[in-house]
VMD Tcl script that draws the C-alpha trace (Angstrom):
set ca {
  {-61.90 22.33 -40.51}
  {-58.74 24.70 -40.83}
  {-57.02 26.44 -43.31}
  {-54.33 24.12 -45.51}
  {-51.54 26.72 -46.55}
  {-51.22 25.24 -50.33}
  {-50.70 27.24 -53.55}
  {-54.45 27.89 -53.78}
  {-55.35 29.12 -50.33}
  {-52.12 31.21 -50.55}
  {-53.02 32.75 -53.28}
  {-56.48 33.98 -52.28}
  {-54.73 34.89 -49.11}
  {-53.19 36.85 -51.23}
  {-55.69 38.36 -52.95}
  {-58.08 39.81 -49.78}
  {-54.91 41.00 -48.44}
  {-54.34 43.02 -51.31}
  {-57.53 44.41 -51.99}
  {-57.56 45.58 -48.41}
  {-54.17 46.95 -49.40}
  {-55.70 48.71 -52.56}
  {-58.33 50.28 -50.64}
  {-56.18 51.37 -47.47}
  {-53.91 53.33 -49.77}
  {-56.35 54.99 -51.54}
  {-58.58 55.64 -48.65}
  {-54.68 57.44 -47.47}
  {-54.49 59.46 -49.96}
  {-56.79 61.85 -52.18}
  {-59.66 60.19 -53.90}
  {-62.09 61.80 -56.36}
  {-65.68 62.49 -56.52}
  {-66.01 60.54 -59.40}
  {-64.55 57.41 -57.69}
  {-67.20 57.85 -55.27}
  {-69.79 58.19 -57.84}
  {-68.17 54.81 -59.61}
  {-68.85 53.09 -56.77}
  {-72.65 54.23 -56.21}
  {-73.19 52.69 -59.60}
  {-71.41 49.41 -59.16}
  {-71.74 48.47 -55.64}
  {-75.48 47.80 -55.69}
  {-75.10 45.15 -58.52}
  {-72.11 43.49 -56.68}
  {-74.41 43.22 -53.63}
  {-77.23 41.66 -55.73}
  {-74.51 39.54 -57.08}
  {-73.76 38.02 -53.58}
  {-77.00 38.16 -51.83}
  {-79.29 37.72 -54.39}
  {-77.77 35.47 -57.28}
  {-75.08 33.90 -54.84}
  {-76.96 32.98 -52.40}
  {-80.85 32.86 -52.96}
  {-80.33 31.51 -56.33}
  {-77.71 29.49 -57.02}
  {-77.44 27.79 -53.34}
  {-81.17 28.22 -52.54}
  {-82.95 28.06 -56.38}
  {-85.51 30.42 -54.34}
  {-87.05 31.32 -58.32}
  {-86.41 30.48 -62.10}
  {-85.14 32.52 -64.47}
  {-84.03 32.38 -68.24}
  {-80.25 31.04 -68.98}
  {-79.21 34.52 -70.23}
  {-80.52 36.10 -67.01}
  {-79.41 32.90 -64.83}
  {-75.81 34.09 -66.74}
  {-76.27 37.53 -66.29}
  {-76.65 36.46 -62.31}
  {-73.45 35.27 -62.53}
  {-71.76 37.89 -63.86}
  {-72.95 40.41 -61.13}
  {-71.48 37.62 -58.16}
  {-68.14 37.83 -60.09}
  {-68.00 41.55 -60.02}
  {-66.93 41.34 -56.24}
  {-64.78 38.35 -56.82}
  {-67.09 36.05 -56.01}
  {-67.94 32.68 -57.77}
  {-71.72 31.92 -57.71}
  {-70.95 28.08 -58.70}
  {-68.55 27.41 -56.06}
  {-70.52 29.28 -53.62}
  {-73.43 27.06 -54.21}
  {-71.85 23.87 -53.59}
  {-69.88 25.50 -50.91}
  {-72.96 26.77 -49.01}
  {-75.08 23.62 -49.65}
  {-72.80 22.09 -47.62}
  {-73.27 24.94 -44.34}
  {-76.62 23.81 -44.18}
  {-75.74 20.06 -44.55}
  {-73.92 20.30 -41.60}
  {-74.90 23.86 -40.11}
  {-73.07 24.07 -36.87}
  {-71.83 20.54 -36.55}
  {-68.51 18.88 -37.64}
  {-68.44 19.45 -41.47}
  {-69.94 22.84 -41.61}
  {-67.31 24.95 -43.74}
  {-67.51 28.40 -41.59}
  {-69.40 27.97 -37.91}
  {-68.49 30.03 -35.46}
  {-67.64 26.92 -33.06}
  {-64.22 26.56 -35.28}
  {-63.07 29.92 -34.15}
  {-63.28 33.68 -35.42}
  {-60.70 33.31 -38.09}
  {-61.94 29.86 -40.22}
  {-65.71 31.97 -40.05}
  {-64.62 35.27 -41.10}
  {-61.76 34.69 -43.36}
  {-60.52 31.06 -43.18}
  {-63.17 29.56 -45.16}
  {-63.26 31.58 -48.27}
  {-59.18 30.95 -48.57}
  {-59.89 27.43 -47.85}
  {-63.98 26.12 -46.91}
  {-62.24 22.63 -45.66}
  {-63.53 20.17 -48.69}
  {-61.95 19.05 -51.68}
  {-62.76 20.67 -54.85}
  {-64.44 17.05 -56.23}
  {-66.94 17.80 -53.59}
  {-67.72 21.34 -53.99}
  {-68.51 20.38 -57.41}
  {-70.59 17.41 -56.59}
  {-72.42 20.08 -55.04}
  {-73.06 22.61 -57.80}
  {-73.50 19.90 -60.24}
  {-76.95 21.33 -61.71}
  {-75.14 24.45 -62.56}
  {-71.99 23.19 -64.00}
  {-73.93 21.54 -66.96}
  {-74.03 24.77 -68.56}
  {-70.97 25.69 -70.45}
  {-71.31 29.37 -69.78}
  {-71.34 28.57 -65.77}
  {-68.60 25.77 -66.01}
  {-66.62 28.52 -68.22}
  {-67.25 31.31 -64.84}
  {-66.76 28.73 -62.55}
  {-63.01 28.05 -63.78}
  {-62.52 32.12 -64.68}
  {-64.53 33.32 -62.16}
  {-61.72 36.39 -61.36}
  {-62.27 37.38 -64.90}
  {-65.52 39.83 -64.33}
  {-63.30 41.54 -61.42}
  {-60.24 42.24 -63.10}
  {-61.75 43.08 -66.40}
  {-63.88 45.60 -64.63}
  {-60.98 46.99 -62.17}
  {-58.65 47.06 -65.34}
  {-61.09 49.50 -67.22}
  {-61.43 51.93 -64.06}
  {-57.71 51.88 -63.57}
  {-57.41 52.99 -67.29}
  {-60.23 55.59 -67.10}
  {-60.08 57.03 -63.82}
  {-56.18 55.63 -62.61}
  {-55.12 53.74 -59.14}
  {-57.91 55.76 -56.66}
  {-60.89 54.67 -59.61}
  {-60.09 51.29 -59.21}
  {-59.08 50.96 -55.29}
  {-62.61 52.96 -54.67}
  {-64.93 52.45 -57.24}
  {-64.01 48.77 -58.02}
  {-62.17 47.29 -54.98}
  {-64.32 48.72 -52.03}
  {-67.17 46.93 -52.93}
  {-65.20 43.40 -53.24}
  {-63.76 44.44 -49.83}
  {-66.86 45.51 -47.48}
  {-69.02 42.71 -49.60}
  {-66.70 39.83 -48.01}
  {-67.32 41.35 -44.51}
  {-70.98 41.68 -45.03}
  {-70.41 38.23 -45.72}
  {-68.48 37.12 -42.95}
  {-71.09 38.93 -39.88}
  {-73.68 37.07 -41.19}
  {-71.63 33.66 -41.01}
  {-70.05 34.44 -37.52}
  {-72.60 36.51 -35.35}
  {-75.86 35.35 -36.97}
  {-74.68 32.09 -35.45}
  {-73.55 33.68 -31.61}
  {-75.98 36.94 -31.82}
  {-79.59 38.04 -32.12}
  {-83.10 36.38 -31.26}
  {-84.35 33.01 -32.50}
  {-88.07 33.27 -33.73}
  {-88.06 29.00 -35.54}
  {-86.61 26.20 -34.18}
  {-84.11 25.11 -35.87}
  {-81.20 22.18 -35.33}
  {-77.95 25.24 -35.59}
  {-77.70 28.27 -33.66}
  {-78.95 30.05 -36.70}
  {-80.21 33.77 -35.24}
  {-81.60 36.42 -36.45}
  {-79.71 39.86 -35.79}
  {-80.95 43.53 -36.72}
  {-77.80 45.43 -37.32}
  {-76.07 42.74 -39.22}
  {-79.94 42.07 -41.42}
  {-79.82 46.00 -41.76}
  {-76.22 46.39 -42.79}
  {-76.16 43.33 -45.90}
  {-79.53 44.30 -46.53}
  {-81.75 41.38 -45.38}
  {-79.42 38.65 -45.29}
  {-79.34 39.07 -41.35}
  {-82.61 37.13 -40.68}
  {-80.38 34.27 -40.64}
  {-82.94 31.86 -38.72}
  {-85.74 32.48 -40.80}
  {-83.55 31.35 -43.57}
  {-82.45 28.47 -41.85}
  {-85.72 27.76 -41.25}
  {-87.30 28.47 -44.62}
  {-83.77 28.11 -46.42}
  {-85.39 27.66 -50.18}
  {-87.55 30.78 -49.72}
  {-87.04 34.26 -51.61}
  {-87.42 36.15 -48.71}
  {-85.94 35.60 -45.38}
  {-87.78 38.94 -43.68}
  {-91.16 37.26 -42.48}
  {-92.21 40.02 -40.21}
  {-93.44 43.31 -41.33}
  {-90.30 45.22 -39.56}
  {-87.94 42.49 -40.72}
  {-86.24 44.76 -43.54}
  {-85.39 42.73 -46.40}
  {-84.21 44.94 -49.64}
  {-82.82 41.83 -51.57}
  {-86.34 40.55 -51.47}
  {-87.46 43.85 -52.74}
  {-85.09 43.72 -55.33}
  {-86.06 40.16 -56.21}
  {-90.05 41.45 -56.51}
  {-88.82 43.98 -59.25}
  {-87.16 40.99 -60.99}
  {-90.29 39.34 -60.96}
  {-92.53 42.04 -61.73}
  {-90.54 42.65 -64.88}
  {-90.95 39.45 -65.81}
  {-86.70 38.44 -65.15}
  {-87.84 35.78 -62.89}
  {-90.59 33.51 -62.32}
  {-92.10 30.76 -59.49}
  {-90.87 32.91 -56.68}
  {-90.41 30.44 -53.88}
  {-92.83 32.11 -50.35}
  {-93.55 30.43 -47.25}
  {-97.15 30.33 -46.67}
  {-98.48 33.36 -44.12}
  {-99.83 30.55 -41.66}
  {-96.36 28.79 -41.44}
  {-94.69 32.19 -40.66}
  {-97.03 32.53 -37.91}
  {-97.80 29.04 -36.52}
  {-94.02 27.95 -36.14}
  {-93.02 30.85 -34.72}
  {-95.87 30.82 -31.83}
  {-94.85 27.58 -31.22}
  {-91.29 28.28 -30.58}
  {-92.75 31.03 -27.99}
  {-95.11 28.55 -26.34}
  {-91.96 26.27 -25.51}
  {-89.67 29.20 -24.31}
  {-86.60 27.89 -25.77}
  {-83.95 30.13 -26.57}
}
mol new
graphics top color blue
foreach p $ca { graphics top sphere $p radius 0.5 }
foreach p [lrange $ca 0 end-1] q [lrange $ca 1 end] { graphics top cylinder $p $q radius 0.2 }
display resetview
């Protein structure tokens, strides 16, 4: 796997080196309280976006949910750039392949293909990714995201550049895009080098405090290897996971249904035989 410099991965080169750009500047010069504010409004559904629609739902289906919510899901990965179809077929294919020849960002292929490399270019033809993310592309709403998936972002950065001007939009719009992709990118490069494995697993899948603390679960990276389709990858009581929390409240209000869990027993079990063994 490697980055191929083609008109595609150059331009999303170019794009995550000018939002760090946008944010730099502004950070540089004199920002506003109300930029600040903007981004304590927006930055919580981006997050949801990635870690919760992104990732437990479109790669994982860890619950149902209506189309218009299942939509709505979409909309809040986009808000950060991202592109919940793609990502699904992309990250399908990590745990295909997790830490073996194939896998789109493990650590093994170097700092740069696991941080950055792989979102400019994951390695695998766009047929494939798609292959991947079938189920979702037969909705014409997702296919439509899937091929305008920058629309959410600039839409939304357009309107805080027009209300607020150039520190708005760098702060309020742009940081979260920005600090969401390195969330991102720990979990994909020292999940897999750092941190404590509590299930055996075939990958070097760990399971890392800071990083779990910092993207606000997503850290218990070998619990979700282990229990990949489940809604919650926190299995112990101190194992902080807010996106699950957030995820209950979806339930609760009746946004989302079947929850996916992994039974109490299994949690424990598997993880006292892993200490029995001693392995590492």
């Amino acid at each position: 796997m490697g980055v191929k410099f083609n008109s595609s991965s150059l331009l999303k080169l170019f794009g995550i080196g000018g939002l760090h750009g946008i944010v730099i500047l502004a950070l540089l010069n004199e920002t506003e309280q109300a930029d600040w504010l903007v981004f304590a409004a927006i930055y919580p559904f981006a997050a949801i976006g990635v870690g919760v629609s992104m990732h437990r739902y479109f790669a994982h289906r860890a619950f149902k949910t209506s189309r218009w919510f299942q939509f709505a899901l979409a909309i809040m990965a986009s808000l950060a750039f991202g592109n919940a179809v793609f990502f699904a077929g992309k990250h399908r294919l990590h745990h295909k392949y997790s830490d073996q020849p194939g896998d789109v960002h493990s650590p093994k292929q170097g700092l740069w293909q696991s941080w950055i490399g792989s979102v400019v270019d994951c390695g695998y033809p766009t047929s494939t990714i798609e292959k991947g993310a079938r189920d979702f592309l037969r909705y014409p709403e997702l296919a439509w995201l899937y091929r305008n998936s920058f629309v959410p972002a600039l839409l939304l950065n357009s309107i805080l550049f027009l209300v607020g001007g150039f520190s708005m939009m760098a702060i309020g719009g742009c940081l979260s895009s920005v600090l969401l992709l390195h969330q991102s990118s720990a979990v994909n490069y020292l999940c897999h080098l750092r941190g404590y494995k509590t299930y055996e697993t075939r990958d070097d899948s760990r399971n890392n405090f800071i990083v779990a603390i910092l993207t606000f679960g997503e850290g218990w990276h070998n619990n979700h290897h282990r229990f990949s389709s489940s809604a919650k990858a926190g299995m112990r009581w101190w194992e902080i996971d807010m996106f699950y929390w957030v995820i209950l409240l979806f339930e609760a209000v009746g946004l989302i249904w079947d929850v996916k869990r992994v039974r109490p027993n299994q949690v424990l079990n598997e993880a006292l035989i892993l200490k029995t063994t001693g392995r590492k």
